[in-house]
mmCIF file as gemmi writes it, N, C-alpha and C atoms, coordinates in Angstrom:
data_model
loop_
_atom_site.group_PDB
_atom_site.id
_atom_site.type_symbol
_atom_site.label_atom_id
_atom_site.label_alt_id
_atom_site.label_comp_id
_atom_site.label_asym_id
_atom_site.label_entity_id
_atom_site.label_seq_id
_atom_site.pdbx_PDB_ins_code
_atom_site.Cartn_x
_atom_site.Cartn_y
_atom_site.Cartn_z
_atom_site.occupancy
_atom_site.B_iso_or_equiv
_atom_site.pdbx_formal_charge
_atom_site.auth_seq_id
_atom_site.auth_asym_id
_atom_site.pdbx_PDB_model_num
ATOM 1 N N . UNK Axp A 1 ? 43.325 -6.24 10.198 1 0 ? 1 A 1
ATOM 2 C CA . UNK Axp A 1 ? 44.429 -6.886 10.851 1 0 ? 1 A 1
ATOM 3 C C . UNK Axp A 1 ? 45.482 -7.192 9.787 1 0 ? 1 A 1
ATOM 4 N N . UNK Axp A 2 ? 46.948 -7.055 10.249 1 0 ? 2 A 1
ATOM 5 C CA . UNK Axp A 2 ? 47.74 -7.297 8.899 1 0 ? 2 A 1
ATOM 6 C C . UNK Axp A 2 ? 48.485 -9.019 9.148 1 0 ? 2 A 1
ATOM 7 N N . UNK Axp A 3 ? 49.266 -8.659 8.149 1 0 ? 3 A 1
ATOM 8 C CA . UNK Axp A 3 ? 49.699 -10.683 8.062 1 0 ? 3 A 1
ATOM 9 C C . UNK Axp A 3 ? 50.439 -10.912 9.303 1 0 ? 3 A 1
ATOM 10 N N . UNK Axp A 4 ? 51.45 -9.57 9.795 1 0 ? 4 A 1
ATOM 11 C CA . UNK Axp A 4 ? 52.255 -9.999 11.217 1 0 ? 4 A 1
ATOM 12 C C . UNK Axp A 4 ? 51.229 -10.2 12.314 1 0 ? 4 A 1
ATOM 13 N N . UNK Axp A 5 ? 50.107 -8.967 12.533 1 0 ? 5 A 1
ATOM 14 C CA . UNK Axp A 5 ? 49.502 -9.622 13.787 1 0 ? 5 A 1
ATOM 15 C C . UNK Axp A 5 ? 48.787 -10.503 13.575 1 0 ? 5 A 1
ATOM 16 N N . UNK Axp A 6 ? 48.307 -11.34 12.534 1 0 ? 6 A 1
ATOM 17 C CA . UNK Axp A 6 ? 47.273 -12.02 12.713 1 0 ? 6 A 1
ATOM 18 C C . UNK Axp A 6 ? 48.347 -13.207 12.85 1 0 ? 6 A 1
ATOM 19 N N . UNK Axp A 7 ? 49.793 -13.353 12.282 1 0 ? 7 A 1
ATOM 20 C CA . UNK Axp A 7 ? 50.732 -14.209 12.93 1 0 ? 7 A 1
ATOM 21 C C . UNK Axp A 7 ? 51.102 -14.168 13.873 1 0 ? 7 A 1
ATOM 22 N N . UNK Axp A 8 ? 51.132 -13.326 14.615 1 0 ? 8 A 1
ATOM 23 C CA . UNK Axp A 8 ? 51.959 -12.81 16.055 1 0 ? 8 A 1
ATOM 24 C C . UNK Axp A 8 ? 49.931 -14.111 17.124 1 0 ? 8 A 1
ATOM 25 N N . UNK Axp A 9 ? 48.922 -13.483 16.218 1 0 ? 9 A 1
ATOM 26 C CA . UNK Axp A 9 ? 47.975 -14.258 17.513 1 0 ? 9 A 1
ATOM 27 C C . UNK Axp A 9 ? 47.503 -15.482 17.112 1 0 ? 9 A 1
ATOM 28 N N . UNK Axp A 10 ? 47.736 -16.121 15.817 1 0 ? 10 A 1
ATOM 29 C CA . UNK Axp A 10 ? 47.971 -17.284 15.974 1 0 ? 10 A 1
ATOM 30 C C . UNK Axp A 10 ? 48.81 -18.206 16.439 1 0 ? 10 A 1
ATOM 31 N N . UNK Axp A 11 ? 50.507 -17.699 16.008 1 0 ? 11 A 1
ATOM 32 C CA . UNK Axp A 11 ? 51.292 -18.219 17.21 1 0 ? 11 A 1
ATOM 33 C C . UNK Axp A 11 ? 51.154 -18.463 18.81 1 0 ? 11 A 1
ATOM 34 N N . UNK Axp A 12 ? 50.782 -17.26 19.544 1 0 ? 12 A 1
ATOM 35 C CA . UNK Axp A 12 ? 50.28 -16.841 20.805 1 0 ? 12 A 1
ATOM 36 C C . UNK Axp A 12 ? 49.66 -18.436 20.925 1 0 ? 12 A 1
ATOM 37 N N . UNK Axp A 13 ? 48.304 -18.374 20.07 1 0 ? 13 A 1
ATOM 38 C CA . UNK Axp A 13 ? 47.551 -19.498 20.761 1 0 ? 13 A 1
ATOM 39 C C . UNK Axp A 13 ? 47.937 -20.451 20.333 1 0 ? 13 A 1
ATOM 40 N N . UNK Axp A 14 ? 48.475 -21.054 19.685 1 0 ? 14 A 1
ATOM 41 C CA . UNK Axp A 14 ? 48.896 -22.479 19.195 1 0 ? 14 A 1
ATOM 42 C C . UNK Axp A 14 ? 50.046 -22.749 20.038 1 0 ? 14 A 1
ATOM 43 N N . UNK Axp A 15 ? 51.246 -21.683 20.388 1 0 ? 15 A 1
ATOM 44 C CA . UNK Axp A 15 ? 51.894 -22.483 21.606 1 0 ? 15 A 1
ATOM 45 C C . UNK Axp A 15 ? 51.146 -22.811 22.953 1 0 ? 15 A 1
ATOM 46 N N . UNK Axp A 16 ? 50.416 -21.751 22.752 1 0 ? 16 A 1
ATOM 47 C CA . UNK Axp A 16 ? 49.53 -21.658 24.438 1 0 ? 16 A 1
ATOM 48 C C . UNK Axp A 16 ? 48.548 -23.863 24.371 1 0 ? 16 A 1
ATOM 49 N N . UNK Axp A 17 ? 48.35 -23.839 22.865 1 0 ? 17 A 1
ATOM 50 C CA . UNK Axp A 17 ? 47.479 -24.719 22.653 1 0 ? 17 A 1
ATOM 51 C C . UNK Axp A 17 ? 45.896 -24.583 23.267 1 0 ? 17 A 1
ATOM 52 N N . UNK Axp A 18 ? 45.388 -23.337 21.995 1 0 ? 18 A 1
ATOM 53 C CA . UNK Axp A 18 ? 44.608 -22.762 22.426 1 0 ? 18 A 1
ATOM 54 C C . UNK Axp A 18 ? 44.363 -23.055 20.627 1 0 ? 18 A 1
ATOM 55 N N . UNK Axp A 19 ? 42.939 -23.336 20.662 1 0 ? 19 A 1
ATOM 56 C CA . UNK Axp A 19 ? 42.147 -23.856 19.524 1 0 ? 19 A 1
ATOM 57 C C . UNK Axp A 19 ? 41.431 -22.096 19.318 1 0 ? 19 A 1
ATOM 58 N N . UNK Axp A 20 ? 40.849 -21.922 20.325 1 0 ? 20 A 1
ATOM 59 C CA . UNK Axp A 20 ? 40.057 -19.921 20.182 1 0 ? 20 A 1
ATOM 60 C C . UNK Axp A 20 ? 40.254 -19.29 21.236 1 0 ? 20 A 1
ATOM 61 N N . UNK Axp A 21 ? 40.675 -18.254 20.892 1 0 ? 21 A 1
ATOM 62 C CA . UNK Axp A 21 ? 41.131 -17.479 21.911 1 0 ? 21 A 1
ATOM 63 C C . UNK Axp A 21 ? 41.237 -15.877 21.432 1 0 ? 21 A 1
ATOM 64 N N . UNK Axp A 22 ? 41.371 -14.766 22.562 1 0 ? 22 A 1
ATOM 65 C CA . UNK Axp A 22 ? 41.429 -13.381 22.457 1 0 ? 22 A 1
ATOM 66 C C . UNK Axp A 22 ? 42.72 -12.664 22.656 1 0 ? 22 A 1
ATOM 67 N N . UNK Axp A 23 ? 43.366 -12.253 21.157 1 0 ? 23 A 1
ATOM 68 C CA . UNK Axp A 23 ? 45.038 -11.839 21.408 1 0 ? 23 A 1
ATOM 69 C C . UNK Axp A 23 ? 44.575 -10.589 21.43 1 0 ? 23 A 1
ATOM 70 N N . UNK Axp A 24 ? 45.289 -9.906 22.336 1 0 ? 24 A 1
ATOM 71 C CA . UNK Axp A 24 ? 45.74 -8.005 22.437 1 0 ? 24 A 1
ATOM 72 C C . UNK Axp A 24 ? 47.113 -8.16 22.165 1 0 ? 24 A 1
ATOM 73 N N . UNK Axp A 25 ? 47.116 -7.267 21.33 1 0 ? 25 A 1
ATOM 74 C CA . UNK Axp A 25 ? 48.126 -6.722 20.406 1 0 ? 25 A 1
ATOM 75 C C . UNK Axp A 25 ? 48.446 -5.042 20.571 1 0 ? 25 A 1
ATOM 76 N N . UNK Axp A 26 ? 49.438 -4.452 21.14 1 0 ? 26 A 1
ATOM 77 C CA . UNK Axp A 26 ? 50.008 -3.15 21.183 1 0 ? 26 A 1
ATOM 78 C C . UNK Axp A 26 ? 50.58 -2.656 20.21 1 0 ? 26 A 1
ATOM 79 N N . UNK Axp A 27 ? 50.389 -1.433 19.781 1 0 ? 27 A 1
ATOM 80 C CA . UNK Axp A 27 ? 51.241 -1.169 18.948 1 0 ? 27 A 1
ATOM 81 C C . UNK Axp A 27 ? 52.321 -0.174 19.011 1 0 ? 27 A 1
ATOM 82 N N . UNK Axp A 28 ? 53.448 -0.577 18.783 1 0 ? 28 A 1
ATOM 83 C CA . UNK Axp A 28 ? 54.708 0.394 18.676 1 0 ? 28 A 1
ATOM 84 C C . UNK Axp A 28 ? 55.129 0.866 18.074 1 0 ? 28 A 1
ATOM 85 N N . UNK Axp A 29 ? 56.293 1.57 18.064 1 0 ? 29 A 1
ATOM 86 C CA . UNK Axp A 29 ? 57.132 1.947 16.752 1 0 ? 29 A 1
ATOM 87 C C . UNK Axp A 29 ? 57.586 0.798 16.083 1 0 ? 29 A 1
ATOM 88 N N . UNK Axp A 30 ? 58.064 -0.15 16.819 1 0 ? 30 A 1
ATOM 89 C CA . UNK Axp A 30 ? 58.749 -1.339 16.066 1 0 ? 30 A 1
ATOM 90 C C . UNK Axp A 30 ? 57.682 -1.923 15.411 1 0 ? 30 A 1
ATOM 91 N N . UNK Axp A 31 ? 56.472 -1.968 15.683 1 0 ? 31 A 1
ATOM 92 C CA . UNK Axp A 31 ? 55.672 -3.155 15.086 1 0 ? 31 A 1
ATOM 93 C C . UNK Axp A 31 ? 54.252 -3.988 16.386 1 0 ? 31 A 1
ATOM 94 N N . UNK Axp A 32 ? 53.56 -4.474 16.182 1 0 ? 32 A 1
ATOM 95 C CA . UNK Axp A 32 ? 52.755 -4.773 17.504 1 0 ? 32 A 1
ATOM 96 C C . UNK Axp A 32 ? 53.436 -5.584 17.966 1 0 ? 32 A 1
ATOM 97 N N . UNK Axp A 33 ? 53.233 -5.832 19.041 1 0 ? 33 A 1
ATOM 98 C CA . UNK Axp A 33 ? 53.425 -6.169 20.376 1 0 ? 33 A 1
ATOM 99 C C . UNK Axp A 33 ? 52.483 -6.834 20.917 1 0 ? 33 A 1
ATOM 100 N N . UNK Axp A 34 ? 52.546 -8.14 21.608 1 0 ? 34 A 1
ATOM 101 C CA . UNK Axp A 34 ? 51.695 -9.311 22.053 1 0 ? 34 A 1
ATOM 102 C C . UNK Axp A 34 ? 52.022 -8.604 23.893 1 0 ? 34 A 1
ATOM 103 N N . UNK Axp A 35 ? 50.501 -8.023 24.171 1 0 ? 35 A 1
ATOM 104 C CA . UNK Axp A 35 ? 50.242 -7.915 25.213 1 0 ? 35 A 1
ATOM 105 C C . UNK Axp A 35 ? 49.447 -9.028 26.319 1 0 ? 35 A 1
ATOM 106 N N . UNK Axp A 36 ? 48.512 -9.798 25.645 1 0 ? 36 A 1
ATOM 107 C CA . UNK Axp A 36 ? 47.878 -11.265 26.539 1 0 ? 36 A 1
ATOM 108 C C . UNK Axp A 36 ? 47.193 -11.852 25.554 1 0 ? 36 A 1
ATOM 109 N N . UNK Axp A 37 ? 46.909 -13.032 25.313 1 0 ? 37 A 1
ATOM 110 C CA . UNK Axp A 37 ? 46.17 -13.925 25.045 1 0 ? 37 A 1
ATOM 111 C C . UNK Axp A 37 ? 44.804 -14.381 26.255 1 0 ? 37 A 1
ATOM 112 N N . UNK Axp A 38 ? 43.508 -14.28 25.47 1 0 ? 38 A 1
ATOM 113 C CA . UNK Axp A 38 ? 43.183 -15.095 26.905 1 0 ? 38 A 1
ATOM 114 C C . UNK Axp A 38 ? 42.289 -15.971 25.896 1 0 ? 38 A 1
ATOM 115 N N . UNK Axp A 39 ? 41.575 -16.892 26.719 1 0 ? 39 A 1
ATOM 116 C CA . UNK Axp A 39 ? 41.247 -18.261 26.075 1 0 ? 39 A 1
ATOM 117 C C . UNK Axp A 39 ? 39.732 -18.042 25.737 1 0 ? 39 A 1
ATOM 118 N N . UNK Axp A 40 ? 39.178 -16.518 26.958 1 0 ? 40 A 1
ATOM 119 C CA . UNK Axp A 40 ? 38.134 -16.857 26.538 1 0 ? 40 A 1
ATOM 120 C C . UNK Axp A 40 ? 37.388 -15.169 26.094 1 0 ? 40 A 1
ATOM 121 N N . UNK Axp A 41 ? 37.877 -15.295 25.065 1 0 ? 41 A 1
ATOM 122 C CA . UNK Axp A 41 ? 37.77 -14.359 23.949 1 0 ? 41 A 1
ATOM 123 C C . UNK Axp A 41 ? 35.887 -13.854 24.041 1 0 ? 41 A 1
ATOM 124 N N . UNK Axp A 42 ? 35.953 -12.447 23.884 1 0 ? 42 A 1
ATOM 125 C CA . UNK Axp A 42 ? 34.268 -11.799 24.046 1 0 ? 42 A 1
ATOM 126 C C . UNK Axp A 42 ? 33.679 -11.76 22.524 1 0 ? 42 A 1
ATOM 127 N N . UNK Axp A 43 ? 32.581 -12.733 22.146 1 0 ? 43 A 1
ATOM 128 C CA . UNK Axp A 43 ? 32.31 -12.752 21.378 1 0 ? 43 A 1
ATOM 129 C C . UNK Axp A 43 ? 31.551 -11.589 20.396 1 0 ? 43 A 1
ATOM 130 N N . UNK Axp A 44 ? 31.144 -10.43 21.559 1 0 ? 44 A 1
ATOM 131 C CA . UNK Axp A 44 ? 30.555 -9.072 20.586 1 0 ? 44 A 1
ATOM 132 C C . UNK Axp A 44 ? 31.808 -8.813 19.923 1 0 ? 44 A 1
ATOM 133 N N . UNK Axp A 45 ? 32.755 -8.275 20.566 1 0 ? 45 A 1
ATOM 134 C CA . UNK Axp A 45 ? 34.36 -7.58 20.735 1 0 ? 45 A 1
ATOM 135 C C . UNK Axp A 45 ? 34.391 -8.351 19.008 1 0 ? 45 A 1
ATOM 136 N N . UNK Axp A 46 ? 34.306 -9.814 18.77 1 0 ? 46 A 1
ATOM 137 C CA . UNK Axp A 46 ? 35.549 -10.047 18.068 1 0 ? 46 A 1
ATOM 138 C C . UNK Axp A 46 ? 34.183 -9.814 16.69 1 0 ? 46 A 1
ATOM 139 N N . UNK Axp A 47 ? 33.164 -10.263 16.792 1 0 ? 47 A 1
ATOM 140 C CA . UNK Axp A 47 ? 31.797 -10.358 15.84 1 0 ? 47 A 1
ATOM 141 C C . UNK Axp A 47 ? 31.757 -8.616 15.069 1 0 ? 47 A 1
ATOM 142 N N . UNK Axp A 48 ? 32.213 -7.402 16.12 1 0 ? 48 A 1
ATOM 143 C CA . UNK Axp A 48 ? 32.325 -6.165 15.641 1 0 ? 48 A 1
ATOM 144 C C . UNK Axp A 48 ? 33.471 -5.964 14.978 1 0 ? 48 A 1
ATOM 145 N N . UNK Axp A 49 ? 34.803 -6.202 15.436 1 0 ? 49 A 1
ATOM 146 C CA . UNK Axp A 49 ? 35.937 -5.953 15.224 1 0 ? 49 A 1
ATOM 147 C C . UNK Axp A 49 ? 36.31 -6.775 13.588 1 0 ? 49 A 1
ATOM 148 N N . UNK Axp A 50 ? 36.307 -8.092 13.415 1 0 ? 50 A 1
ATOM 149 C CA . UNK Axp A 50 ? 36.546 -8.977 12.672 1 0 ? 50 A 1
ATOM 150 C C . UNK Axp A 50 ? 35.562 -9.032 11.083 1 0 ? 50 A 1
ATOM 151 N N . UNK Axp A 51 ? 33.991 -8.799 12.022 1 0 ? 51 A 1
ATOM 152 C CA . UNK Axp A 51 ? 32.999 -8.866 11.049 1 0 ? 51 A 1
ATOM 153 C C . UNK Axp A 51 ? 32.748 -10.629 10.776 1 0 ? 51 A 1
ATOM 154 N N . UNK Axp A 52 ? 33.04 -11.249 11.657 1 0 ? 52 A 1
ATOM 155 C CA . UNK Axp A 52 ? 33.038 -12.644 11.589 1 0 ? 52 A 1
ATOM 156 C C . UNK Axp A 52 ? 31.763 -13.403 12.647 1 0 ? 52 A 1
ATOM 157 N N . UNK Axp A 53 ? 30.994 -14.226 12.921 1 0 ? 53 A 1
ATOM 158 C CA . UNK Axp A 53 ? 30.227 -14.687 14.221 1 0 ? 53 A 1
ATOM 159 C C . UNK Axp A 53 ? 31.127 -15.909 14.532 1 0 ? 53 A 1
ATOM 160 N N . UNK Axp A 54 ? 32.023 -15.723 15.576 1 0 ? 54 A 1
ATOM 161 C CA . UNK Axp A 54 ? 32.792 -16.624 16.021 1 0 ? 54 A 1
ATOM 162 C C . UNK Axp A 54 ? 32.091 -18.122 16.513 1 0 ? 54 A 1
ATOM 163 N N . UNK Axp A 55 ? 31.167 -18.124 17.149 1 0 ? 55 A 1
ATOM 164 C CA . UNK Axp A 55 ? 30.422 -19.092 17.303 1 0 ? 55 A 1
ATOM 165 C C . UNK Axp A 55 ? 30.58 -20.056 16.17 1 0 ? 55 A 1
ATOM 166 N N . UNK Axp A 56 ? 29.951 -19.739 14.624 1 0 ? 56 A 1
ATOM 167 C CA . UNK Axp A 56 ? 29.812 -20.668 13.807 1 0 ? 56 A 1
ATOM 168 C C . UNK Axp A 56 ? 31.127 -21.282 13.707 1 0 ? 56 A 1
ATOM 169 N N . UNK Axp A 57 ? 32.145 -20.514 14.148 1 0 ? 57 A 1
ATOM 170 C CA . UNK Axp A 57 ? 33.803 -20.884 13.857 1 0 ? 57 A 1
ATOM 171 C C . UNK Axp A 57 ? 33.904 -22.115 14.608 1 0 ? 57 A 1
ATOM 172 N N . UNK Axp A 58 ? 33.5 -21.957 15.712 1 0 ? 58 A 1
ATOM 173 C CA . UNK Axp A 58 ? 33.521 -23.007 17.136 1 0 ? 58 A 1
ATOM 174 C C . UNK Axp A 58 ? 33.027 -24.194 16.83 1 0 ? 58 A 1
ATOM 175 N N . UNK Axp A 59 ? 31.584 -24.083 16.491 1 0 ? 59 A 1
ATOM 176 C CA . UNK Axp A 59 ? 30.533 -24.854 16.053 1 0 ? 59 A 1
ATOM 177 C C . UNK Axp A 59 ? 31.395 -26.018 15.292 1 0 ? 59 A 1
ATOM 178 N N . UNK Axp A 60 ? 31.952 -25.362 14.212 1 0 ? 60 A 1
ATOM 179 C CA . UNK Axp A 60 ? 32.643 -26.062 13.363 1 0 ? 60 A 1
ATOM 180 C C . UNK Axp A 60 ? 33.785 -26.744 13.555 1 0 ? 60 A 1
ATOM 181 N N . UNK Axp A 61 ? 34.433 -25.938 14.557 1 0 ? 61 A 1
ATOM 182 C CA . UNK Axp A 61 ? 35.501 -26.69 15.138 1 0 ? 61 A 1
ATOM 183 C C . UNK Axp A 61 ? 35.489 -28.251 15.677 1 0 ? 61 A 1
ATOM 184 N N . UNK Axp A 62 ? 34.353 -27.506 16.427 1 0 ? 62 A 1
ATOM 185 C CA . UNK Axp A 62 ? 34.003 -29.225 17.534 1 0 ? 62 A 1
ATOM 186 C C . UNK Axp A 62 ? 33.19 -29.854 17.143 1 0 ? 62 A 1
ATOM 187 N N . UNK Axp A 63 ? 32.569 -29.997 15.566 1 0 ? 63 A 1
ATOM 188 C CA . UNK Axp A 63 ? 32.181 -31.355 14.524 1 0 ? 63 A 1
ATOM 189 C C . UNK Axp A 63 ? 33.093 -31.783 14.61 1 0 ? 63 A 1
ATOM 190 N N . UNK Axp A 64 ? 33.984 -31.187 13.722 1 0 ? 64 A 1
ATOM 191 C CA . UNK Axp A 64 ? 35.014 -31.586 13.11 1 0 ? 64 A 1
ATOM 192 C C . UNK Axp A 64 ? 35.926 -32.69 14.493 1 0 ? 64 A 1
ATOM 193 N N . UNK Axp A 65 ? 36.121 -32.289 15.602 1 0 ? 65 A 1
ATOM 194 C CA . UNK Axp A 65 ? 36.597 -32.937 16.408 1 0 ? 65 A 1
ATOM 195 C C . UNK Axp A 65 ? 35.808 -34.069 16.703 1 0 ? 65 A 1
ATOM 196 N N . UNK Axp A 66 ? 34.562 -34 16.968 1 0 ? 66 A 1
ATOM 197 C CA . UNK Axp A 66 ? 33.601 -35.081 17.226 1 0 ? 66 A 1
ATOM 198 C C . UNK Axp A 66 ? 33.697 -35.922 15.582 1 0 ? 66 A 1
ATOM 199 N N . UNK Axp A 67 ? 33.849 -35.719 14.822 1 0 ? 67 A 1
ATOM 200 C CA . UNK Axp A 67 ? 33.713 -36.384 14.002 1 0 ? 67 A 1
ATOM 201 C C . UNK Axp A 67 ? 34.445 -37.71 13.714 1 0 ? 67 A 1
């Protein structure tokens, strides 16, 4: 993922006010393109794609909130 889309889907969700979420991103000639956000992002999809286990991301999130 490069620095614009991974800005283009953090923006997405932080206006949406979306803590995790699943951006599709198109790509054009101009540059990608924000096709949907959705909130509830498929955790194989992003665990293959990313190389990350989103879960522990979560996990961590909502200590941190409970905390």
């Amino acid at each position: 993922m490069s620095a614009e889309e991974s800005a283009i889907a953090l923006s997405a969700c932080e206006k949406l006010g979306l803590d995790f979420g699943g951006v599709d991103l198109l790509q054009s000639k101009d540059g990608p393109l924000l096709c949907e956000v959705n909130s509830n992002a498929h955790f194989t999809a992003l665990r293959e794609l990313c190389g990350i286990n989103p879960a522990d991301h979560i996990i961590a999130r909502l200590k941190e909130a409970l905390a």
